[in-house]
C-alpha angles and dihedrals in degrees: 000000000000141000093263094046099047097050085050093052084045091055110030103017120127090267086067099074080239106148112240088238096054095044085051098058096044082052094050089055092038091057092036089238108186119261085025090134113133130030125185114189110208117223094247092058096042081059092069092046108125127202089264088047094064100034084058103043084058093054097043090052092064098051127136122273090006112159099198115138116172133038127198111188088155108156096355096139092250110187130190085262105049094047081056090062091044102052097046094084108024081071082150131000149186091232122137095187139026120184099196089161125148106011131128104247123123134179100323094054098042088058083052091075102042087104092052094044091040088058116037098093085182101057104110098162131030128181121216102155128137125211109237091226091055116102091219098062096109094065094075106063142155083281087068099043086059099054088033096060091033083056087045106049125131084001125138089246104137099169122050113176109188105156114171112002109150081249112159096154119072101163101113090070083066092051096034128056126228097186100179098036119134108158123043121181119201103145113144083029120125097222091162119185093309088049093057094042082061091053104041083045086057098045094051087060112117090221098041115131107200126140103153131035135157132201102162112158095012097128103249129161143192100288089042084049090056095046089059091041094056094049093060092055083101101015115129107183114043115101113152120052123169119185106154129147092035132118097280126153133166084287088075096035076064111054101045085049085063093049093049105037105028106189098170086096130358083241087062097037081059088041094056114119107281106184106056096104096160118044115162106191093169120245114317126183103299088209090075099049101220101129086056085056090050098047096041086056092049093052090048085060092050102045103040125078118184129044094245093062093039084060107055096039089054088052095047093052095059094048 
């Protein structure tokens, strides 16, 4: 037996508690075995991960020739150690997709993994989030959005999930460019005002990308509400907005009906954002029947498919 297998047996042998599914599949990516694309490492057996496992599983992710694609590490009890370890050797990758959701690392593990980052010019999502209910959730914090989005930065990402990460600082994504990115996930996040300056700022880019993002729970209010609806007066690209569960009341309803459905000339009732096909403001009071105006200007969006026909129903439905 050589070097390379006895350090595998030691690590992911069936003394381990390893499942035989799970060591499989590490020795199908180990050996680059073909179709070996995704692997998800379930919490039990993350349980039974030693030092050298997860040293070794990050060096066998970056062989030559791997074809894993996709990497699912959610609720594995990743420290700040352990994400040392593993990022000591997953310096680059060909991975696509990587679910780090729900474990207990904070900054310095996070900075473990800036060279990995830095360097996997296929990663296009990546998965943060925390679950509210998790014990673990004050580890990820505005500290690590910062170095997150820096790392990040001019890289091919397109979806950032980042749920419930004691975020309350946004402002990197105003010193550092996404330039693909299209989702963006923030819900259980408290943005504030400033929060929602960074992001209107962003959507009234000409080169912004962004068709989804989603800011539920966040604490925002009406005057943070009209900050986001004004910035999509000229916004071509964002279709899908959720803000539920904030502080909204017929003041924001407002403002985004406006956006939508602008009656003060039939030019700017043309010119009213035409993109925007899901916008989720939360409940409001049924007897004023604002939420039936909303909803009636965002299916219009989406069901209509010319500007001509935008246009008149617009028109019609103000009438």
């Amino acid at each position: 037996m050589d070097e390379e297998e006895r350090l595998f047996n030691q690590a992911f042998g069936e003394h381990t508690g390893i499942s035989q599914y799970c060591r499989e599949d590490i020795r199908f990516i180990k050996n680059n075995v073909e179709g070996a694309r995704m692997l998800r490492l379930g919490i039990s057996d993350a349980r039974c991960f030693t030092d050298l496992a997860w040293r070794l599983l990050g060096q066998y992710i970056i062989s030559n020739d791997t074809e894993l694609s996709e990497l699912d590490l959610d609720g594995c009890r990743l420290t700040d150690e352990k994400m040392a370890l593993l990022f000591s050797e997953l310096v680059r990758s060909p991975l696509s997709e990587l679910d780090i959701r729900n474990n207990s690392f904070g900054i310095d593990g996070l900075r473990c993994m800036v060279t990995f980052l830095e360097n996997s010019t296929n990663l296009s999502l990546i998965d943060f989030s925390r679950n509210s209910k998790s014990r673990n959730n004050n580890r990820f914090n505005s500290e690590c959005f910062e170095v997150l989005i820096k790392a990040l930065c001019g890289r091919p990402i397109r979806t950032l999930r980042l749920r419930t990460c004691n975020i309350t600082d946004i402002s990197a994504l105003d010193t550092y460019s996404l330039p693909n990115l299209s989702s963006l996930y923030l819900s259980g996040n408290n943005i504030g005002r400033e929060g929602c300056i960074v992001l209107s700022n962003m959507l009234q880019k000409d080169d912004t990308l962004l068709e989804a993002l989603y800011l539920d729970s966040t604490g925002i209010e009406d005057e943070d509400v009209e900050l986001i609806a004004n910035s999509l007066k000229h916004n071509t690209t964002l279709k899908r907005l959720w803000l539920d569960e904030n502080n909204i009341t017929m003041r924001g309803y407002i403002a985004f009906l406006k956006i939508l459905i602008d009656v003060s000339s039939i030019e700017n009732t043309y010119n009213s954002n035409n993109m925007l096909t899901t916008l989720k403001l939360g409940h409001h009071d049924k007897k004023s029947g604002i939420n039936g105006k909303v909803n009636s200007a965002v299916r219009i969006n989406k069901n209509s498919p010319t500007p001509i026909q935008l246009e008149r129903q617009k028109l019609s439905s103000i009438n």
